[in-house]
Structure formats: C-alpha cells, structure tokens
C-alpha positions in Angstrom: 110.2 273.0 81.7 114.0 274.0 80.6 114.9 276.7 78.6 115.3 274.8 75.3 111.0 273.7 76.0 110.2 277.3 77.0 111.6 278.5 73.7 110.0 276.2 71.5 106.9 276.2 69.5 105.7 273.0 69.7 102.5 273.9 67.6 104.3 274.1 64.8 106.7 271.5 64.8 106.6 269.1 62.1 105.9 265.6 62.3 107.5 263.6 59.3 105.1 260.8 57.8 107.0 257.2 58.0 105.4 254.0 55.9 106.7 252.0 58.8 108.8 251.9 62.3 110.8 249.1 63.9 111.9 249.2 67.1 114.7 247.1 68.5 114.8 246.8 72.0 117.7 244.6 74.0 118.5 244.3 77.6 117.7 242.5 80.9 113.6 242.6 81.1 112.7 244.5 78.0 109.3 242.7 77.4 108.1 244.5 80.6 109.3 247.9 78.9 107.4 246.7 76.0 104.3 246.1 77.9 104.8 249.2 79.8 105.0 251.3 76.9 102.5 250.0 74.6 99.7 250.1 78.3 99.2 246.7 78.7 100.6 246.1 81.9 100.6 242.1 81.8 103.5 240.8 80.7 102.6 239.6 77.4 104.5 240.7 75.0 106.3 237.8 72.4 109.7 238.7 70.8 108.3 240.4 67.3 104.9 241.7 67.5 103.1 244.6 66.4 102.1 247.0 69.0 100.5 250.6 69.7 102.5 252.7 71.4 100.8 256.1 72.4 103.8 257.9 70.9 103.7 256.2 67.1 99.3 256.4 67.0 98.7 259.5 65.2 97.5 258.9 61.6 99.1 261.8 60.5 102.8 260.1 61.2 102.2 257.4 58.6 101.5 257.5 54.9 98.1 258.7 53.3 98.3 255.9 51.0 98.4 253.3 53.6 95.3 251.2 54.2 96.7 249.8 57.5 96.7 253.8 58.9 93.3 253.1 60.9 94.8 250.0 62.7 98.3 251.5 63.5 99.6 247.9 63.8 102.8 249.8 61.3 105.4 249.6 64.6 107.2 246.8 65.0 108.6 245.3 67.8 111.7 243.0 68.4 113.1 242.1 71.8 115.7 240.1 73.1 116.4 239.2 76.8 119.8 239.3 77.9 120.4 238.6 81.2 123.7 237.6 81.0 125.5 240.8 80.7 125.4 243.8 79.3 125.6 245.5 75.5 127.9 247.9 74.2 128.4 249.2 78.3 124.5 249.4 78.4 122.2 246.6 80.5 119.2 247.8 78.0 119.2 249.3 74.6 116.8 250.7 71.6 117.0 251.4 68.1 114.0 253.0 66.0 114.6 252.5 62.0 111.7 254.4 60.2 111.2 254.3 56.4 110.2 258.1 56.6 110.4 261.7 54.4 113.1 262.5 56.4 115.3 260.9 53.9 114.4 263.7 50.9 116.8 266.5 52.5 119.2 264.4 52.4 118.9 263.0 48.8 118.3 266.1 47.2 121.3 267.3 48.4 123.1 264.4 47.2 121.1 264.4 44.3 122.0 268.4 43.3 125.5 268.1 44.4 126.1 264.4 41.8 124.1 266.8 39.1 126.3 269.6 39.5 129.7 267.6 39.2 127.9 265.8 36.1 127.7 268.8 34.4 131.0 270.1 35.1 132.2 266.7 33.7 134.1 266.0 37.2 135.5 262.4 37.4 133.8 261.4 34.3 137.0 260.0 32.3 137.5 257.8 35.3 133.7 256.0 35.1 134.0 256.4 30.9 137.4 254.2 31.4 135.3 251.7 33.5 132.5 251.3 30.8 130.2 253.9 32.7 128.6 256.2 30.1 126.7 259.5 30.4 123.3 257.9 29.7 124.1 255.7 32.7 124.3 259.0 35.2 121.0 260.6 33.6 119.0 257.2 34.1 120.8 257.2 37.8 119.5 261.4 38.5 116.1 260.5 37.1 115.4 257.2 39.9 116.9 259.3 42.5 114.5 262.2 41.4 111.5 259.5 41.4 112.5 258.3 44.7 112.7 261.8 46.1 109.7 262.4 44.5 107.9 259.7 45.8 109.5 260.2 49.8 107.7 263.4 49.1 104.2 262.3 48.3 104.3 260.0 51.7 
C-alpha cells in the first residue's frame, strides 16, 4: 500500500449514513461499467435503474428509519451513452449526489456563525429596511436547528 494507507486506521473510519445516492454516469459505453460494477456481467443495464453495487450494500450507510435498508435498491443509476465525443475533456464521467449527515458540519457552522451575527445585530437595519423582522431570523435558526437535528438522527 502507499504511505497515506499504511498510516491510516481504517477500523475506525467513519461511514456517514445517506437516505439515498444517485449516481450519474456519462461517456462512451458506460452501461458496461454499470454492469461491471453492480456484478452482473450481461449487458443489461437500462438508462435509470436501481442497482447494488458492492460498495453502497452495507446497511449501516443508509438511514435506520428506512424500510427499504434490507433491499438496498436506495442507489440510483442514470447513464447516458455518448459516443460522439467527449465531456468536459473526459470520454467518461461520474457524479455521486448523496442526501447524507455529512451536511450537519456544515450547517452548524453556518448555523452558529448567522446566530452570532444576529445577536451582535450585524446587518440587521439593512433586512429591517426590507420588511425582515427579528421574529423572521429566530423562526429561520429554529428550521435550520430542526434540520440539523434531524441530518443527525439519520
């Protein structure tokens, strides 16, 4: 392995829980990357369809809550063939959007940060002059509280 693997702890890495995943994957002959990946070997893959791959089968990646966690069917798949040309420079490309916790560092941040320039009164003349009042930013820190909150219990 290379130095970065030989330094890691992979035991205790942690594996963020996701309610879903897409992935997007273009380029010349992607459906045969899509069978490759999910193990099918046959060439069947359609252009959106839900499929296992080994990487996205642990239970433990998707929500407790979720009733669909025993039949992993939560990754979706999109392809497109393009076999006339390339995109962005690249004859194949993949994008992965996941709904996932690793959102709440993020938002908190946000969240403390907007909560500290609240209270400070920063800028708040300029949303006052617009109509914006201070019961508007409390109601605003208390979703965005709820939503970190609920990223949290995923």
């Amino acid at each position: 392995g290379s130095a970065v693997d030989e330094n890691m702890d992979w035991a205790h890495i942690h594996t963020p829980r996701s309610v879903c995943n897409s992935i997007t994957l273009r380029g010349t002959r992607v459906g045969e990357a899509v069978d490759l990946l999910s193990g099918r070997y046959s060439n069947t893959a359609t252009d959106s369809e839900s499929v296992k791959f080994p990487g996205f089968v642990n239970p433990d990646c998707y929500a407790k809550w979720d009733s669909r966690r025993a039949g992993l069917d939560l990754l979706q798949v999109r392809y497109e063939e393009k076999a006339d040309g390339v995109l962005g420079g690249y004859e194949k490309t993949a994008s992965l959007l996941s709904n996932s916790e690793n959102v709440v560092a993020s938002l908190s941040k946000v969240c403390s940060k907007a909560q500290d320039m609240f209270h400070a009164r920063a800028y708040i003349h300029q949303y006052e002059k617009y109509g914006v009042e201070k019961d508007d930013f409390k109601d605003s820190f208390v979703k965005i509280e709820q939503t970190i909150h609920d990223y949290n219990s995923i």
